[in-house]
C-alpha positions in Angstrom: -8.9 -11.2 -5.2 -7.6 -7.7 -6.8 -4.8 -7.3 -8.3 -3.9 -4.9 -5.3 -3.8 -6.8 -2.4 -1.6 -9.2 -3.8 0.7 -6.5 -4.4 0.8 -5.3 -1.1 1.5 -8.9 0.8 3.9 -9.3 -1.5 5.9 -6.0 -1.0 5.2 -5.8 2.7 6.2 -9.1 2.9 9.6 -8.3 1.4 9.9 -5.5 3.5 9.6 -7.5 6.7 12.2 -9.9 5.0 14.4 -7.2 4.5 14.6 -6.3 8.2 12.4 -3.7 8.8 9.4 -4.8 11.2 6.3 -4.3 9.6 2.7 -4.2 10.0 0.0 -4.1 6.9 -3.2 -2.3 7.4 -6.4 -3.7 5.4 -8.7 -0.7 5.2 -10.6 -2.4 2.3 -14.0 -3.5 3.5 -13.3 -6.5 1.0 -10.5 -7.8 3.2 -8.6 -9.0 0.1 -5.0 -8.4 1.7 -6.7 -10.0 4.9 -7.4 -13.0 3.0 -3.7 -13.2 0.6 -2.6 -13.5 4.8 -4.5 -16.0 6.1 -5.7 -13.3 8.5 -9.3 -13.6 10.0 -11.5 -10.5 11.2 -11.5 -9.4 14.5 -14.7 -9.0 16.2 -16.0 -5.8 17.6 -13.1 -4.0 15.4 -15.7 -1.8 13.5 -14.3 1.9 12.2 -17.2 3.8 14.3 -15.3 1.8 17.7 -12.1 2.7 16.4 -12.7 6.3 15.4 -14.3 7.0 18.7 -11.3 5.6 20.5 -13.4 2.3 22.5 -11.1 0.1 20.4 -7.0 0.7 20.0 -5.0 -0.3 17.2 -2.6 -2.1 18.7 -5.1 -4.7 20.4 -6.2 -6.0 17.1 -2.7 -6.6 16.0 -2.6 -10.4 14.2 0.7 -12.1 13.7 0.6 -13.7 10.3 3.1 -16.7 10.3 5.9 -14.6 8.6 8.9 -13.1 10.5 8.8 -9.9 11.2 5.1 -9.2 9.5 2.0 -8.5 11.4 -1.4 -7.4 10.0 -4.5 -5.2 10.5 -7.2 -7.2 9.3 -10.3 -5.4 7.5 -13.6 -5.1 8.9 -17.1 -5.2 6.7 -17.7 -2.1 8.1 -14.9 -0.7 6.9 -16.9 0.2 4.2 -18.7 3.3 6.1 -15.3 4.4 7.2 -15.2 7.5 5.0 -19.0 8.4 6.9 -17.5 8.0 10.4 -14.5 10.4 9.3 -16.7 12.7 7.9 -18.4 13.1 11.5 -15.1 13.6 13.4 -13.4 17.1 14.1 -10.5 17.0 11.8 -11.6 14.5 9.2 -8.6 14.3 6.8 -6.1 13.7 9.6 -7.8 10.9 12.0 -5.4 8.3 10.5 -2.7 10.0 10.5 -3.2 10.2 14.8 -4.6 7.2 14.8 -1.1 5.4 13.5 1.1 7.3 15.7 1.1 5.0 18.3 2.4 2.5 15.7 5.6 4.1 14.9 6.9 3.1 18.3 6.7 -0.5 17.5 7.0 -0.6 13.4 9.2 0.5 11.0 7.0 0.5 8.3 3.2 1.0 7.7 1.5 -0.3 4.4 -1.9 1.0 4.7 -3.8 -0.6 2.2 -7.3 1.2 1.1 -10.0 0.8 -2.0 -9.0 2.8 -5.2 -10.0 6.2 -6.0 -9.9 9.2 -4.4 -12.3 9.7 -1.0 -12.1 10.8 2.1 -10.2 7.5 3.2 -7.8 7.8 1.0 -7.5 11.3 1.8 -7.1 10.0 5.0 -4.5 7.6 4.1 -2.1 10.0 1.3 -2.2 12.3 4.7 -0.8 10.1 7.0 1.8 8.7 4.3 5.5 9.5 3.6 5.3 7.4 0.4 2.5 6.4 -1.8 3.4 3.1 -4.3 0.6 3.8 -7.3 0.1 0.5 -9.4 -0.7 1.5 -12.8 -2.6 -1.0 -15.8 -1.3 0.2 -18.9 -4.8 2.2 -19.6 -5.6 5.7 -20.3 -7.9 5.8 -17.8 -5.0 4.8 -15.1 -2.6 7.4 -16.1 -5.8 9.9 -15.8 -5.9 8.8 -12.4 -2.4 9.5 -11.7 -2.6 13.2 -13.2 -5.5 13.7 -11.0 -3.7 11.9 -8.0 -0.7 14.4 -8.8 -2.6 17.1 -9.3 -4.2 16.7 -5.8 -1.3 16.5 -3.7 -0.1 19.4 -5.1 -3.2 21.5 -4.6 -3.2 20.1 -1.2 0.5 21.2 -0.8 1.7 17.9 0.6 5.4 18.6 -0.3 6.5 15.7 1.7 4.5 13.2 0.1 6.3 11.1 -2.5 4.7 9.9 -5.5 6.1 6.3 -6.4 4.2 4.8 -9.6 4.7 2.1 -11.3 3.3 -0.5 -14.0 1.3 -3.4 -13.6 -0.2 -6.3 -15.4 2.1 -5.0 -18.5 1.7 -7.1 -21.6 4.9 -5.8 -23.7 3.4 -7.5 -27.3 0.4 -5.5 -27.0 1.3 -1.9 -29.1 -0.8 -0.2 -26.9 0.9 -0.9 -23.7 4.2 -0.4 -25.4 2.4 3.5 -26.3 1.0 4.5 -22.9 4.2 3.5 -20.9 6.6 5.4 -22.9 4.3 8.5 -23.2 3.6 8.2 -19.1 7.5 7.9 -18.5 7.4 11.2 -20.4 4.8 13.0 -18.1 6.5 11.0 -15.1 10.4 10.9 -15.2 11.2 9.9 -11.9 7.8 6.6 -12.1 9.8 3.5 -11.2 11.5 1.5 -13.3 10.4 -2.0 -12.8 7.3 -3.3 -14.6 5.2 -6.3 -13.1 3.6 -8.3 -16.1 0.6 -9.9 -16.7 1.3 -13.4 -14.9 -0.7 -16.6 -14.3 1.5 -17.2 -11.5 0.7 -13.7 -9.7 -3.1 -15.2 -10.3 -2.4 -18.3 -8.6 -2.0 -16.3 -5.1 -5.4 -16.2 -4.4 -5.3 -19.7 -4.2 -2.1 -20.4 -2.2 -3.0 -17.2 0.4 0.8 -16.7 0.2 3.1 -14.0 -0.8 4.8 -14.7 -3.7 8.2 -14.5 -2.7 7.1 -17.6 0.0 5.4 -19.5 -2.1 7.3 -19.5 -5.2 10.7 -17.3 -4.6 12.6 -19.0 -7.7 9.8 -17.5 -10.1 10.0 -14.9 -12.2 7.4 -13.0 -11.2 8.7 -13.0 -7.4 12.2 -11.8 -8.8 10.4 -9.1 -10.1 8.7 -8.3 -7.1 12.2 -8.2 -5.6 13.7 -6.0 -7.8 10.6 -3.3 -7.8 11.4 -3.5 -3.7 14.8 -2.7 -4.2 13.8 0.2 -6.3 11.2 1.5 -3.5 13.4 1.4 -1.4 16.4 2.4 -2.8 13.8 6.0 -3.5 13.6 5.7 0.4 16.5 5.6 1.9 17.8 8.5 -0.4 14.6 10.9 0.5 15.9 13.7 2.6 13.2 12.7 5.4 13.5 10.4 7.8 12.6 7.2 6.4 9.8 6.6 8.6 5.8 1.7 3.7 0.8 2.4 2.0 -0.7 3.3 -0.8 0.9 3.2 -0.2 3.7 5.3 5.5 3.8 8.0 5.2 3.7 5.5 3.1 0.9 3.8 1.6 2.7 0.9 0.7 5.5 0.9 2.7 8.2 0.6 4.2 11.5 2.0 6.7 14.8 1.5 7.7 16.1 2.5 10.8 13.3 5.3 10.7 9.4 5.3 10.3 7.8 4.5 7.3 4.5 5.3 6.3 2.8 3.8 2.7 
């Protein structure tokens, strides 16, 4: 399992702890935040059924054990979505209609999708409010960020919030120590909380638990909780409603009394 769906079980999971009802979608072919859940794949769930409107969201809703969190388990086939969008009318904004009927029973949506920048993801920073970018302390992962910047602003997504932040930081290692300072340069207003390197984050793909349930007195899940405070501390003082994904819009995500997307 990535590094990335742990991250999202564990924030979604403190989101839905928090009090804000919450559902995690696992657009990953993969199914790695399906698995960290416990969730199993739904048959006859496949994007072409959804896209074409035979299936409906809400009908392959799974609970997954934890108060106040449900999930969207992936599909294998999943991994033609971006094909099937690229058929529809309106490509970059399926999601985005697709989630609507969501909002009326969520207040936050992590959608979860593969790295990089496709028309998925397109897909998914569209339909966001918020998008929570994990960074490893590489060059190549602050690229990505520029780009991901760069992007949304020649998109002209004013309402989509960039939150980044750093992941699998090793604070001995000089270079680490070099590319975090010079990113918090570029990126003044990148989160403040850094989620190291941790044998105990690894162990999750073992336990299929959130940290914070599995092992709440660590430090690791005390991180965890203080980079959720931080997200959404950034949320509740956006001027939009707060309407979690990677991010919601959020695409991560999360909401108070409002919607969130992530």
């Amino acid at each position: 399992m990535s590094a990335r769906p742990r991250r999202r079980s564990n924030l979604s999971y403190l989101c839905a702890i928090g009090g804000w009802t919450t559902l995690l979608w696992d657009l990953d072919s993969q199914g790695g935040a399906t698995y960290a859940l416990r969730g199993e794949r739904q048959e006859h769930a496949s994007a072409k059924k959804l896209l074409a409107g035979k299936r409906e969201l809400p009908e392959l809703i799974l609970a997954t054990g934890y108060p106040g969190l449900d999930l969207l388990p992936a599909d294998f086939s999943y991994r033609n979505f971006a094909v099937h969008l690229a058929a529809r009318r309106h490509p970059t904004e399926r999601l985005l209609r697709m989630s609507r009927p969501l909002r009326e029973i969520y207040a936050a949506l992590f959608l979860d999708c593969p790295s990089g920048i496709s028309l998925l993801s397109e897909n998914v920073l569209r339909a966001a409010d918020v998008a929570i970018v994990p960074l490893v302390p590489t060059p190549l992962s602050v690229r990505m960020l520029i780009q991901l910047r760069d992007f949304v602003v020649g998109e002209g997504w004013s309402d989509l919030t960039l939150l980044p932040f750093f992941s699998m930081v090793d604070r001995r290692r000089a270079l680490h120590q070099e590319l975090i300072a010079s990113a918090r340069e570029q990126f003044p207003t990148m989160l403040a909380t850094e989620v190291p390197y941790s044998s105990e984050i690894e162990r999750m793909s073992v336990r299929r638990a959130p940290l914070p349930a599995s092992a709440p007195r660590s430090d690791p899940a005390r991180i965890y909780g203080a980079l959720w405070a931080e997200i959404r501390e950034r949320l509740e003082a956006a001027p939009r409603p707060a309407a979690a994904a990677a991010g919601s819009r959020y695409a991560e995500s999360d909401e108070a009394a409002q919607h969130a997307r992530l």
